[in-house]
BALOBA-1460 file (C-alpha; in Angstrom, 3 decimals):
// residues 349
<rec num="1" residu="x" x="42.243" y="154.215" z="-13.926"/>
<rec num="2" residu="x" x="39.540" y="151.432" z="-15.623"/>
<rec num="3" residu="x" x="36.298" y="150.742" z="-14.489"/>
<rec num="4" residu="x" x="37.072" y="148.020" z="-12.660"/>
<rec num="5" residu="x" x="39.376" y="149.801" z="-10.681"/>
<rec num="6" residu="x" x="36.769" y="152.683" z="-10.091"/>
<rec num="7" residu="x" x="34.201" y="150.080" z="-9.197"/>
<rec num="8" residu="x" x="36.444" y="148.517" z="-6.882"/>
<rec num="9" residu="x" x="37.177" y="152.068" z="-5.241"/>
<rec num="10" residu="x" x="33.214" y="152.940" z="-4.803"/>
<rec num="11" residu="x" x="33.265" y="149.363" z="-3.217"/>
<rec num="12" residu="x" x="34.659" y="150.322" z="-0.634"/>
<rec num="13" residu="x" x="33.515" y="153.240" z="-0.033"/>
<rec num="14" residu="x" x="30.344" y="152.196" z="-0.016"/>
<rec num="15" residu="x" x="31.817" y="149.552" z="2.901"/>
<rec num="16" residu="x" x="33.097" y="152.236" z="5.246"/>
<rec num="17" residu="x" x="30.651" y="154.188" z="5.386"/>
<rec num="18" residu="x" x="27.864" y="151.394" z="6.887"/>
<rec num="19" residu="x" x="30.708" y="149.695" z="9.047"/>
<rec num="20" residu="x" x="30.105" y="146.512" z="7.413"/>
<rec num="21" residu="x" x="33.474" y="144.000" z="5.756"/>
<rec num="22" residu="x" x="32.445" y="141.105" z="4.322"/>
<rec num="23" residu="x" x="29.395" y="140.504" z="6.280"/>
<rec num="24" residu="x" x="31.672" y="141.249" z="9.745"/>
<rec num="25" residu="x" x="30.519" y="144.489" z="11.677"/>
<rec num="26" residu="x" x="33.828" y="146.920" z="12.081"/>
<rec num="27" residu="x" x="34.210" y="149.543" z="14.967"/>
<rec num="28" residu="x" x="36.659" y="151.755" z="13.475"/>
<rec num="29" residu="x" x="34.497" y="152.068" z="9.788"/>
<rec num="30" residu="x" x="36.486" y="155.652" z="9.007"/>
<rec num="31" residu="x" x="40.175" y="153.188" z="8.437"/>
<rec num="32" residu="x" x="38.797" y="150.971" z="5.944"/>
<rec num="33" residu="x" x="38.615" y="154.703" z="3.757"/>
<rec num="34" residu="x" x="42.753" y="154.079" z="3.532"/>
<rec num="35" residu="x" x="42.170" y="150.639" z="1.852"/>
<rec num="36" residu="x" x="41.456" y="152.165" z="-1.748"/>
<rec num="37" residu="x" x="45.321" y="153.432" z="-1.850"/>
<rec num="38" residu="x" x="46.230" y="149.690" z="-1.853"/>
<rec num="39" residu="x" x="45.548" y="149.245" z="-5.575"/>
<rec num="40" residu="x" x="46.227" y="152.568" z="-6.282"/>
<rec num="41" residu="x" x="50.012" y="151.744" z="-5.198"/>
<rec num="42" residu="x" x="49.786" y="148.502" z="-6.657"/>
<rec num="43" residu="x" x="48.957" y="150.483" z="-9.978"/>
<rec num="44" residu="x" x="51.745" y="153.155" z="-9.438"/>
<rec num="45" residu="x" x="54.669" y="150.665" z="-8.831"/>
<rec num="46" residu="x" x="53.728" y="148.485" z="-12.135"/>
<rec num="47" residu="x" x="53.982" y="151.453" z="-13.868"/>
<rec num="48" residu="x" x="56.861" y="152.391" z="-12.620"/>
<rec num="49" residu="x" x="58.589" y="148.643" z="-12.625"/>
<rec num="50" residu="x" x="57.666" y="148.916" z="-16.544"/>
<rec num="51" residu="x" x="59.811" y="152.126" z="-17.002"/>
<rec num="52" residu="x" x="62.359" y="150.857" z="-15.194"/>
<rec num="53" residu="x" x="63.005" y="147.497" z="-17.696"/>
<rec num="54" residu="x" x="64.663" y="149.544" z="-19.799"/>
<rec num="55" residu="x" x="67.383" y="151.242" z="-17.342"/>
<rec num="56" residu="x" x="70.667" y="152.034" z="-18.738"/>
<rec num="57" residu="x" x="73.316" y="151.644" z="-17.336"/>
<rec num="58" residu="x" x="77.117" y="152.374" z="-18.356"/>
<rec num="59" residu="x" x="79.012" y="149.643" z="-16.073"/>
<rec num="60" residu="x" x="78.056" y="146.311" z="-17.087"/>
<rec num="61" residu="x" x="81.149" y="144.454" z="-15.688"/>
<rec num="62" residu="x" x="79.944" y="146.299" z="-12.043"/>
<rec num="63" residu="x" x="76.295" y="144.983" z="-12.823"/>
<rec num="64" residu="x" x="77.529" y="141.449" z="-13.846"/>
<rec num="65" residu="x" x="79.729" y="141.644" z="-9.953"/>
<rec num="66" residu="x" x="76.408" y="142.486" z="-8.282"/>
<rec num="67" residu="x" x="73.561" y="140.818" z="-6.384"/>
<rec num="68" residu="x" x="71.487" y="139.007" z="-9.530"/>
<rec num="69" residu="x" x="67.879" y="139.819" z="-8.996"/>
<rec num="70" residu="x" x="65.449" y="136.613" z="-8.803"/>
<rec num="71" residu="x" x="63.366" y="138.040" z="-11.084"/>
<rec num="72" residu="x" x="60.150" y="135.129" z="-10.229"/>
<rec num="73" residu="x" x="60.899" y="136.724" z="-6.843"/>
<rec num="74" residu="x" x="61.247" y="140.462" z="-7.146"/>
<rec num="75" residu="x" x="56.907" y="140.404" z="-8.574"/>
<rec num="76" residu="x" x="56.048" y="139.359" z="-4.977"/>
<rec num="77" residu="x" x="57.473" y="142.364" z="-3.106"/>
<rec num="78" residu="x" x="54.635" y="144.891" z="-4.041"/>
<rec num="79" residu="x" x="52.415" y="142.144" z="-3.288"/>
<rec num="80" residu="x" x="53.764" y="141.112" z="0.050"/>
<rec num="81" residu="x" x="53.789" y="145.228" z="0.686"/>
<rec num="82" residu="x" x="50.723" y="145.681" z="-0.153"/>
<rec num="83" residu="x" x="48.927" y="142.682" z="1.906"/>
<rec num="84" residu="x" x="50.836" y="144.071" z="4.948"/>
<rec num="85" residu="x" x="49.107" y="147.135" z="4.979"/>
<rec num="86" residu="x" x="45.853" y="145.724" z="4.109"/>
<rec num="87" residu="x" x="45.951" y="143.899" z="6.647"/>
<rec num="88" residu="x" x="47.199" y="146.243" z="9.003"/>
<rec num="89" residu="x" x="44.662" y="148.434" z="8.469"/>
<rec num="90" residu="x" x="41.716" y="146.124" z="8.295"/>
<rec num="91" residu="x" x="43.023" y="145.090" z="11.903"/>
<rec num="92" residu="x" x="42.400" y="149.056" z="12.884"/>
<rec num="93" residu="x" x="39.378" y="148.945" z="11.646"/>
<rec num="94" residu="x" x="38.614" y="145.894" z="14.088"/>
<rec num="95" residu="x" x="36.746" y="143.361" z="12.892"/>
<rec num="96" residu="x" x="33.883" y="141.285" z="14.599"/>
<rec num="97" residu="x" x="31.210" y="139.354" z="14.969"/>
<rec num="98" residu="x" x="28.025" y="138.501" z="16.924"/>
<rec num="99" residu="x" x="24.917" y="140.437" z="17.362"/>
<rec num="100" residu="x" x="24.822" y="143.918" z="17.645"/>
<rec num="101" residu="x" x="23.101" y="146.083" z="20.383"/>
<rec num="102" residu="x" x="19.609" y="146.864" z="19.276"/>
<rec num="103" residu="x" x="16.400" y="148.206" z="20.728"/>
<rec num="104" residu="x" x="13.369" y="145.918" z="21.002"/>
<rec num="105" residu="x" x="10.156" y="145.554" z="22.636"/>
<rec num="106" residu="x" x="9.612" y="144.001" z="25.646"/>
<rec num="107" residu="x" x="7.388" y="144.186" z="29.034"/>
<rec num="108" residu="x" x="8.253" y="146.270" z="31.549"/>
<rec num="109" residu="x" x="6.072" y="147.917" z="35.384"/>
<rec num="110" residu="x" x="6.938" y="149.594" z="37.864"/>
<rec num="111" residu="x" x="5.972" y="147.397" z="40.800"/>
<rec num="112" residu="x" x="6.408" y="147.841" z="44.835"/>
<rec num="113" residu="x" x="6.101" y="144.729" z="46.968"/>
<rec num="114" residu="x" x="4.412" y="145.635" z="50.080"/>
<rec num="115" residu="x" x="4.592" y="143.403" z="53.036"/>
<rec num="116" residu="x" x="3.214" y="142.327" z="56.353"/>
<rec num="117" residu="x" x="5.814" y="141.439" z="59.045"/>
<rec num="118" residu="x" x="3.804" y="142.006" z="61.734"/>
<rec num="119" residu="x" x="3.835" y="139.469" z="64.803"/>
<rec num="120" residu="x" x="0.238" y="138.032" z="63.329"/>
<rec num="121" residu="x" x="2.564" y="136.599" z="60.019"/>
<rec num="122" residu="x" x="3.361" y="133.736" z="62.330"/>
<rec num="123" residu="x" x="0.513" y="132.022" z="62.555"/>
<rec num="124" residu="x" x="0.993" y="128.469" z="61.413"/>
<rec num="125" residu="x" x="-1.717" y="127.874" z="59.081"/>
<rec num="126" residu="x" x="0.286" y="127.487" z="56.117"/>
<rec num="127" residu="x" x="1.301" y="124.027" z="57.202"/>
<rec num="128" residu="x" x="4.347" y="123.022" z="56.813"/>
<rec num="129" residu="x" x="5.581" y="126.457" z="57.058"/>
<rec num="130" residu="x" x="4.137" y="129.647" z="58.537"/>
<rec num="131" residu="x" x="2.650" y="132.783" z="56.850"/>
<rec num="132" residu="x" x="5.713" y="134.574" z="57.132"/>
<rec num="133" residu="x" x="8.145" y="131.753" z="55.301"/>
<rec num="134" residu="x" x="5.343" y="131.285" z="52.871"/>
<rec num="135" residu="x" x="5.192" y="135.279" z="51.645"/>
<rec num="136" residu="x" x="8.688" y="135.182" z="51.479"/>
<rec num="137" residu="x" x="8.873" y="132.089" z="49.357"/>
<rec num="138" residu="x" x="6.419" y="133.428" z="47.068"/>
<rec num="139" residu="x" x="7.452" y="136.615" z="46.759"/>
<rec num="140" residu="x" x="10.851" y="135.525" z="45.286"/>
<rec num="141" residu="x" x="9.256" y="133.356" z="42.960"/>
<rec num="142" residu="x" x="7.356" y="136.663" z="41.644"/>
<rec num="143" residu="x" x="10.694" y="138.616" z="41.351"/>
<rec num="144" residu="x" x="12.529" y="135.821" z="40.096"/>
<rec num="145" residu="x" x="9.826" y="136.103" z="36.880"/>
<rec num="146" residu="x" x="10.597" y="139.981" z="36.031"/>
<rec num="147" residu="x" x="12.897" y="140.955" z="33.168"/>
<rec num="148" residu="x" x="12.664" y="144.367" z="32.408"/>
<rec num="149" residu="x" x="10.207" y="145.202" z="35.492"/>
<rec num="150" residu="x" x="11.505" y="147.676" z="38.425"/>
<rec num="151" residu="x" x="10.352" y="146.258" z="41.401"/>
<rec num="152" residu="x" x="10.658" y="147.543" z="45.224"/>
<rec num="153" residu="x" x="10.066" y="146.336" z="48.601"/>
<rec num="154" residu="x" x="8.467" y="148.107" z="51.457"/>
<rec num="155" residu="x" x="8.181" y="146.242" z="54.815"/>
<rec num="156" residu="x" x="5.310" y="147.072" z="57.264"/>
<rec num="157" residu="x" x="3.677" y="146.508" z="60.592"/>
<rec num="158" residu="x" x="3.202" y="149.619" z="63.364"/>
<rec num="159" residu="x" x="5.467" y="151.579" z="60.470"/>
<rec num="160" residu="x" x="6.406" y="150.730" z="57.362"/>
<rec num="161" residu="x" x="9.901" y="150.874" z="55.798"/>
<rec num="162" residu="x" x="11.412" y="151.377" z="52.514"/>
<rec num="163" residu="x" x="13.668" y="147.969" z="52.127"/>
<rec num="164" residu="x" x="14.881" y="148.394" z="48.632"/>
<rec num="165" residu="x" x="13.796" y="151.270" z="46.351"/>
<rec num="166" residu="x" x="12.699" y="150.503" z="42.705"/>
<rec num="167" residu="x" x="15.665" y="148.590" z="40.959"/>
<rec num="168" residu="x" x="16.090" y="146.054" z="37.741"/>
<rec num="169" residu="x" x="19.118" y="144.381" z="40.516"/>
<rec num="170" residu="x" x="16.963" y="141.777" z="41.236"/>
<rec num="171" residu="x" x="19.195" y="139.729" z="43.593"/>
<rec num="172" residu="x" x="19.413" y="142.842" z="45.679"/>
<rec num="173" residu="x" x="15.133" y="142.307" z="45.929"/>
<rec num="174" residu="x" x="16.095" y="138.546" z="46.855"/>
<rec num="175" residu="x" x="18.382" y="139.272" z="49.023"/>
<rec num="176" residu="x" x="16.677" y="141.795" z="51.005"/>
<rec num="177" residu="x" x="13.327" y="139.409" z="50.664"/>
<rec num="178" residu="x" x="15.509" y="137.079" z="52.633"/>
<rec num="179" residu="x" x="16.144" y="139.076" z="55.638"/>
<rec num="180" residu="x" x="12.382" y="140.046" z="56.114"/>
<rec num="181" residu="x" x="11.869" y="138.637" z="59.834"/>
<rec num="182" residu="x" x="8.612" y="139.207" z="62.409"/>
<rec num="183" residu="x" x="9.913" y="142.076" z="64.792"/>
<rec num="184" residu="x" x="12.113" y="144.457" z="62.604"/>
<rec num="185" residu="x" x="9.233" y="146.824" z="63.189"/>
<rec num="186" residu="x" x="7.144" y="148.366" z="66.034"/>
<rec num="187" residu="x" x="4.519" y="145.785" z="65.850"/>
<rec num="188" residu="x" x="1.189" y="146.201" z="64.649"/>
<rec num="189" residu="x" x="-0.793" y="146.453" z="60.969"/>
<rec num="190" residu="x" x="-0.101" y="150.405" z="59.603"/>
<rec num="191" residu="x" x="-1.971" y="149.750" z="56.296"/>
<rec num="192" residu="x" x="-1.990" y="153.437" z="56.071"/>
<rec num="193" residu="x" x="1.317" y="154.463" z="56.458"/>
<rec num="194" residu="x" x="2.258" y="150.963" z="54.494"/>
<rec num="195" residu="x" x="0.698" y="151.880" z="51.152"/>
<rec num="196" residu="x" x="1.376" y="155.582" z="51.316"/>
<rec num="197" residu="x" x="5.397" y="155.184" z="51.723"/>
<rec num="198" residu="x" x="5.223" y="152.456" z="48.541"/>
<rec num="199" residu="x" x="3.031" y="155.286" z="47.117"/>
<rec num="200" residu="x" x="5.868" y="157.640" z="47.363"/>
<rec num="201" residu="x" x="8.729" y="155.603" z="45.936"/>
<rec num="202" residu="x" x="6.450" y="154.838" z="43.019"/>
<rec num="203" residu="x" x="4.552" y="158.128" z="42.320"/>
<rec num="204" residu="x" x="8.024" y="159.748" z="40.294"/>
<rec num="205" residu="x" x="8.536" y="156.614" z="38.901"/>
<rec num="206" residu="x" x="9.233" y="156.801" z="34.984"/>
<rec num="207" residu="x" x="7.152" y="153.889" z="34.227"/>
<rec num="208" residu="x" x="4.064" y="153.595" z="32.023"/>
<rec num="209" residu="x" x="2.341" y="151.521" z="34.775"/>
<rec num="210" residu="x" x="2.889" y="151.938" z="38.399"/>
<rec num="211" residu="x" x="1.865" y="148.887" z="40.831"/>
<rec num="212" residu="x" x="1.725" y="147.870" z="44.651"/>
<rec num="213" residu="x" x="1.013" y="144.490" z="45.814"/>
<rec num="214" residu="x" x="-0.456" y="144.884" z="49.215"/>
<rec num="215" residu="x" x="0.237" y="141.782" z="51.185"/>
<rec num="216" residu="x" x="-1.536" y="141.526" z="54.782"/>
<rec num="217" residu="x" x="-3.296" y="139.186" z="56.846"/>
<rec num="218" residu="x" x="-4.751" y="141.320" z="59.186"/>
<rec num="219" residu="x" x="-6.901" y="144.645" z="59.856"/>
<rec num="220" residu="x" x="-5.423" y="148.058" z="60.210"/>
<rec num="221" residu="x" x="-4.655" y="149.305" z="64.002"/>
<rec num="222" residu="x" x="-1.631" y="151.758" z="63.780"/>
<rec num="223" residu="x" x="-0.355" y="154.553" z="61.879"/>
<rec num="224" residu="x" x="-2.108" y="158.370" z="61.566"/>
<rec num="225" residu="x" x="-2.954" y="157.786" z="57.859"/>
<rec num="226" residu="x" x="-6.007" y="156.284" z="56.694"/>
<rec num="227" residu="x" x="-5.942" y="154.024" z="54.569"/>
<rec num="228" residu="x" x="-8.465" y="155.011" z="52.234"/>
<rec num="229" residu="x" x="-7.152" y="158.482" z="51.992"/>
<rec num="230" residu="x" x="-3.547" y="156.750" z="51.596"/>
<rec num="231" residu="x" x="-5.179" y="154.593" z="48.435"/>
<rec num="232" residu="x" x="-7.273" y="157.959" z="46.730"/>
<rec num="233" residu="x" x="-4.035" y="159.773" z="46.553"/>
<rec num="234" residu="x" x="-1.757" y="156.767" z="45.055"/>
<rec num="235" residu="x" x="-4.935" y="156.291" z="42.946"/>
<rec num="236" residu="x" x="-4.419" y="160.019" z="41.656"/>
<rec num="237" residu="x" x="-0.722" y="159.236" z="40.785"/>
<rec num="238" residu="x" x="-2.125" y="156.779" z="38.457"/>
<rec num="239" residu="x" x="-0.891" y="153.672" z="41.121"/>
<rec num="240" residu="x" x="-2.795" y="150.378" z="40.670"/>
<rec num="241" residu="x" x="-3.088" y="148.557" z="44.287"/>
<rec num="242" residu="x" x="-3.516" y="144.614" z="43.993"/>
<rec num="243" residu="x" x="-4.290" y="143.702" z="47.579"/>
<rec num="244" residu="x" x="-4.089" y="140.317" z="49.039"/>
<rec num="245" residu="x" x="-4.954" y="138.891" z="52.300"/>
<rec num="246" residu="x" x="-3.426" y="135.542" z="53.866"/>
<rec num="247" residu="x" x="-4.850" y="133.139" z="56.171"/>
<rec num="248" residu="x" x="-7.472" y="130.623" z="56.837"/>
<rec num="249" residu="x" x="-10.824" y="131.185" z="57.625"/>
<rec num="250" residu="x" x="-11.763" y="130.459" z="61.173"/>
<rec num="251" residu="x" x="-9.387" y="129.999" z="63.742"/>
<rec num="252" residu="x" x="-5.546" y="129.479" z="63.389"/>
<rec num="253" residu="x" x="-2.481" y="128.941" z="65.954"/>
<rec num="254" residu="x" x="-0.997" y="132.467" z="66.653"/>
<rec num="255" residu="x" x="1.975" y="132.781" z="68.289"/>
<rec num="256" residu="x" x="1.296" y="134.621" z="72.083"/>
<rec num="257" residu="x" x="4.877" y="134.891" z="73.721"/>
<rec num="258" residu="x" x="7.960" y="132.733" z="75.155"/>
<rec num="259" residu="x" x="8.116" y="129.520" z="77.074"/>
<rec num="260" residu="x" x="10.967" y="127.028" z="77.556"/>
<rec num="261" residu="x" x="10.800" y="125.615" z="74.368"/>
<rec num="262" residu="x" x="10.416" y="128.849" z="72.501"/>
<rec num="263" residu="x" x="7.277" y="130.389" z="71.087"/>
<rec num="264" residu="x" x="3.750" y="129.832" z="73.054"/>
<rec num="265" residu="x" x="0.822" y="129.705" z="70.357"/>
<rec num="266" residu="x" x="-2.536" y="129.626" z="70.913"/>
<rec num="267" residu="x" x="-5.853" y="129.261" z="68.213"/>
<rec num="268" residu="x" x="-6.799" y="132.972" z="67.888"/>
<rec num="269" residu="x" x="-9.650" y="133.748" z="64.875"/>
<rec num="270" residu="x" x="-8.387" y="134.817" z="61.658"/>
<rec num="271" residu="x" x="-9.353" y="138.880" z="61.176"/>
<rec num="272" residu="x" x="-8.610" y="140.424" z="57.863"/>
<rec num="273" residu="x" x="-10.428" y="143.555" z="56.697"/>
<rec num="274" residu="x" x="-11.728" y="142.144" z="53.374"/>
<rec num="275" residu="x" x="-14.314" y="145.030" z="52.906"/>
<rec num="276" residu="x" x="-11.319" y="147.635" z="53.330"/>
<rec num="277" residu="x" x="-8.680" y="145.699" z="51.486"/>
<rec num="278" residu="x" x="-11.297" y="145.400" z="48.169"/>
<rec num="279" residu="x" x="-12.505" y="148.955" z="48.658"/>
<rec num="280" residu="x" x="-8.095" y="149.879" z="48.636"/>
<rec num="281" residu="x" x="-7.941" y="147.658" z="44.868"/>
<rec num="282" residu="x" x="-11.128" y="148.747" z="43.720"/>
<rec num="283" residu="x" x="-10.164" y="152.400" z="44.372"/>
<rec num="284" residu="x" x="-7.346" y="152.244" z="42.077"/>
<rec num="285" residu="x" x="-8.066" y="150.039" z="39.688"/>
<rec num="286" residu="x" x="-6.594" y="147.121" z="41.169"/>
<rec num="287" residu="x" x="-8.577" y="143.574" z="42.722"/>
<rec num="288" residu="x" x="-8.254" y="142.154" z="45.872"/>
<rec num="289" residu="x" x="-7.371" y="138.503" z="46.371"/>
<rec num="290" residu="x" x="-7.962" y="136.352" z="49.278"/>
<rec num="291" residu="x" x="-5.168" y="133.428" z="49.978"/>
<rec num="292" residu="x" x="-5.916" y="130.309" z="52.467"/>
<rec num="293" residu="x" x="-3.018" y="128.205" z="51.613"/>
<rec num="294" residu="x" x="0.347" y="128.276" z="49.474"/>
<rec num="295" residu="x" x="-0.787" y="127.348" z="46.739"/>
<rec num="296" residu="x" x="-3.353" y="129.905" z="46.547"/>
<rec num="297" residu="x" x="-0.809" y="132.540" z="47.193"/>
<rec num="298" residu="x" x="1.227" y="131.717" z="44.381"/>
<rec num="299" residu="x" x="-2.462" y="131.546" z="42.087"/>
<rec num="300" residu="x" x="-2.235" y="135.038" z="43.087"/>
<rec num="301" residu="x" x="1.182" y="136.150" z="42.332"/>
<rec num="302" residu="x" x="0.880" y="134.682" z="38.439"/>
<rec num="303" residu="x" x="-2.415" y="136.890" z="37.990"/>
<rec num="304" residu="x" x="-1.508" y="139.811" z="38.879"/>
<rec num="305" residu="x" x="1.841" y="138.929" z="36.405"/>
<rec num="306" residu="x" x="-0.672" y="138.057" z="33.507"/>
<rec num="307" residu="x" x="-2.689" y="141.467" z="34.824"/>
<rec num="308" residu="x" x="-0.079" y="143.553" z="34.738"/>
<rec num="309" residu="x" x="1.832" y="143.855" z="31.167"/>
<rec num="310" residu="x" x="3.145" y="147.230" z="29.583"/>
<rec num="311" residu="x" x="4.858" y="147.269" z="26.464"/>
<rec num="312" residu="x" x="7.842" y="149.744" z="26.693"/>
<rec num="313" residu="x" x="11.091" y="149.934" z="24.792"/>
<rec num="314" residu="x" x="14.445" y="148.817" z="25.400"/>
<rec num="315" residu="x" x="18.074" y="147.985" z="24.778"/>
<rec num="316" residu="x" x="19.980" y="144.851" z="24.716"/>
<rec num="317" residu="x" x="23.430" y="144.090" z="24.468"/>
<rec num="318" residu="x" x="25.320" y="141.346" z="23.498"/>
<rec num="319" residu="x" x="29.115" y="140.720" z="23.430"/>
<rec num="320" residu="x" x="31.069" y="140.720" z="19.968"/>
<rec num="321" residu="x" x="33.497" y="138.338" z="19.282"/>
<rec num="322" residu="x" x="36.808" y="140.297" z="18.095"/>
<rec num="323" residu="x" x="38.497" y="139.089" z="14.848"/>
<rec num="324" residu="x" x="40.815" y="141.474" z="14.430"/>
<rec num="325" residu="x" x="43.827" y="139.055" z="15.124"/>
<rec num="326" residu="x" x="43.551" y="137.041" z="12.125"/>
<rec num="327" residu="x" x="43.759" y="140.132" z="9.328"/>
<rec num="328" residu="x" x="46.752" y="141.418" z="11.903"/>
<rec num="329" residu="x" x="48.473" y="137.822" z="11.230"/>
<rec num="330" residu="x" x="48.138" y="138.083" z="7.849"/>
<rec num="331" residu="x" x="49.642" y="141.196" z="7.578"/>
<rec num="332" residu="x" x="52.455" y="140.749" z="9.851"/>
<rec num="333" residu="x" x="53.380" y="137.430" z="8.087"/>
<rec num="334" residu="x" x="53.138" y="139.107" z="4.842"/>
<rec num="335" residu="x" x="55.998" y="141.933" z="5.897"/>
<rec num="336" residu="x" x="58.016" y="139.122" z="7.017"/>
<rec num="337" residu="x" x="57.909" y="137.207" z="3.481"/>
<rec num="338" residu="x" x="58.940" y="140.414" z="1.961"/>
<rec num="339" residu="x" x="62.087" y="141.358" z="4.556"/>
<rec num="340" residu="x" x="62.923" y="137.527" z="4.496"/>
<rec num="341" residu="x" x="62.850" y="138.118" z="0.446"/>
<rec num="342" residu="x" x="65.127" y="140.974" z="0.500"/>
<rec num="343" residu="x" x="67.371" y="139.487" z="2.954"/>
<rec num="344" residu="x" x="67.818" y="135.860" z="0.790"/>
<rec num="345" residu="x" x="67.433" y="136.826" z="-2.347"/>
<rec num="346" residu="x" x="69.945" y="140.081" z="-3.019"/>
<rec num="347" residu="x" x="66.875" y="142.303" z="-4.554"/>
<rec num="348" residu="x" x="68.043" y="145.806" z="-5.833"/>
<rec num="349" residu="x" x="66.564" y="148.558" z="-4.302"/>
């Protein structure tokens, strides 16, 4: 063989082995190894077309009676042959295009959403809506901002509740966000017991950075753990605890029972444990924020986000778009040219 044949041969060699064709990616790289017999063929039948000029033969009158050979024709055969099974194999090989699944950096926590529902959460002082409707709100809004974050819920008041362990589904969080209502729960405020079950679906995390928003408007009065104690040991497994409390200052309409036309509510003073909630943050690292109105509440929610950023690494996917059809067309019209050659035009074997 030449040079340029050799070259050709190293060519694509040099193709099958990255999984690259003609700037496509291919899935099946180890088929396009077949496609260097092409021109080897193509090579071995001109040599053997050129012997054959020169065939005797000792019946001319028979020859003469036979099908006559279009000779213009009979040089497109190989050809035709040879594109077929180019083009069969390049389909193998599956050609396509579109990005490629790669690894890159991007920001990922660990983060478990811890939150109030105790009877206190429907105090009306977040006018329109009430503390309870206003957490929730917010609360999506923070989920609704995580990409690569794994983020939990744990529901509290007398006890405290695991609602959704640590996930990347986030319209599972939304959804179970959603169904937080006042009354689920014994009431009461279990700070306690609240931050040490977050504690425990975060503390085997495999996150760089392990968080718990604490979200409560009121002081602690259940549960047999202390809440300092709770906050040392989630400290020790590394947890960060971002603690917020909701409500106005001063008095605000609590609700106090039943009447005819549903809930009684009378102005009760707002009591939240600010010296305990900023000891809980400052114990692990965290702050503690204090918010007396929506919008202060979602203030909150986007520092923490700008607080809390760990690099880690990971994988994204993107769908290829398969082109495998159009070298299969190719081929398959190609074998038809050459049986629809045969067929017409009388070729010898």
């Amino acid at each position: 063989m030449n040079a340029d044949s050799l070259g050709l041969l190293t060519w694509w060699a040099e193709r099958a082995g990255t999984g690259t064709l003609f700037g496509f990616n291919v899935a099946h790289p180890e088929a396009l190894l077949v496609l260097p017999l092409v021109p080897l063929w193509l090579w071995w039948n001109q040599r053997r077309a050129a012997q054959r000029e020169s065939l005797p033969f000792s019946r001319t009158d028979v020859l003469i009676r036979g099908p006559r050979p279009a000779l213009a024709w009979v040089r497109w055969v190989p050809w035709l042959r040879a594109t077929a099974f180019a083009g069969l194999v390049v389909a193998i090989a599956q050609p396509r295009s579109g990005a490629r699944a790669e690894r890159v950096n991007s920001e990922g926590i660990d983060i478990a959403l811890t939150i109030d529902i105790s009877s206190s959460m429907l105090a009306e002082d977040f006018q329109p809506q009430n503390r309870m409707e206003v957490a929730r709100e917010k609360l999506k809004r923070f989920v609704l901002g995580r990409t690569t974050d794994r983020v939990g819920l744990v529901a509290f008041s007398g006890e405290a509740l695991t609602q959704v362990p640590l996930t990347t589904d986030y319209p599972v969080v939304i959804a179970a966000i959603d169904t937080l209502q006042v009354g689920q729960l014994e009431d009461g405020t279990a700070i306690g017991t609240a931050i040490a079950t977050a504690a425990n679906r975060l503390r085997n995390s495999p996150g760089r950075s392990r968080v718990m928003v604490l979200l409560t408007d009121g002081e602690n009065n259940r549960g047999a753990i202390d809440p300092r104690t709770a906050a040392q040991a989630a400290g020790a497994f590394g947890i960060r605890i971002y603690t917020i409390g909701v409500g106005t200052e001063g008095m605000a309409p609590v609700p106090v029972g039943r009447g005819l036309f549903g809930l009684r509510y009378e102005n009760r003073p707002v009591k939240i444990d600010e010296p305990l909630l900023t000891e809980i943050a400052s114990t692990t690292g965290g702050r503690y924020f204090r918010a007396k109105d929506a919008a202060a509440l979602q203030s909150i929610y986007e520092q923490i986000d700008r607080l809390e950023r760990s690099a880690v690494e990971a994988k994204a996917f993107i769908r290829y778009t398969e082109r495998f059809r159009w070298p299969l067309v190719v081929g398959m019209l190609a074998l038809l040219g050459e049986l629809w050659l045969r067929a017409r035009r009388g070729l010898l074997p």
